[in-house]
C-alpha positions, 0 to 999 in steps of 0.5 A: 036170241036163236043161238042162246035158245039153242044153247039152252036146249043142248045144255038142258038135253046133256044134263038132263035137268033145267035146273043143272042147265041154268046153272051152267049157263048161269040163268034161273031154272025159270028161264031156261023153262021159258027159253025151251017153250018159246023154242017147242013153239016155234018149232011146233013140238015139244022136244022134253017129256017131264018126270018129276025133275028129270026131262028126257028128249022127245022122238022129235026132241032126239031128231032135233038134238042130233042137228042142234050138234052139228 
C-alpha cells in the first residue's frame, strides 16, 4: 500500500491537481485526497497547501518529493 500512496503523492505533485492524479492512476479524486491524508499523517506534516483546486508542495512536502524521486 506504501508504494501505491507513494505513487499517489508524486503523480499529485507532477500535475499539481488530485484530480488530474486519479485520472492518471484511474482512482476518484476522493481517493487520491484520502491516500494523501493517510500518508501526511503518517508521516506528521502536511506535504500540499490547498488553493482552490490547485495544490502546490509544502517545504516539507519539496524535501519529501525530492526523496520520493529517487
Amino acid at each position: 500500500m506504501e508504494d501505491f500512496r507513494l505513487r499517489v503523492f508524486l503523480t499529485a505533485a507532477r500535475e499539481k491537481s488530485f484530480s488530474k492524479a486519479g485520472k492518471i492512476l484511474y482512482i476518484s479524486q476522493p481517493a487520491i485526497s484520502r491516500h494523501i491524508r493517510e500518508l501526511e499523517a503518517s508521516l506528521g506534516a502536511p506535504l500540499f497547501r490547498r488553493l482552490g483546486n490547485k495544490i502546490t508542495l509544502t517545504p516539507q512536502g519539496e524535501v519529501y518529493y525530492q526523496q520520493a524521486k529517487r
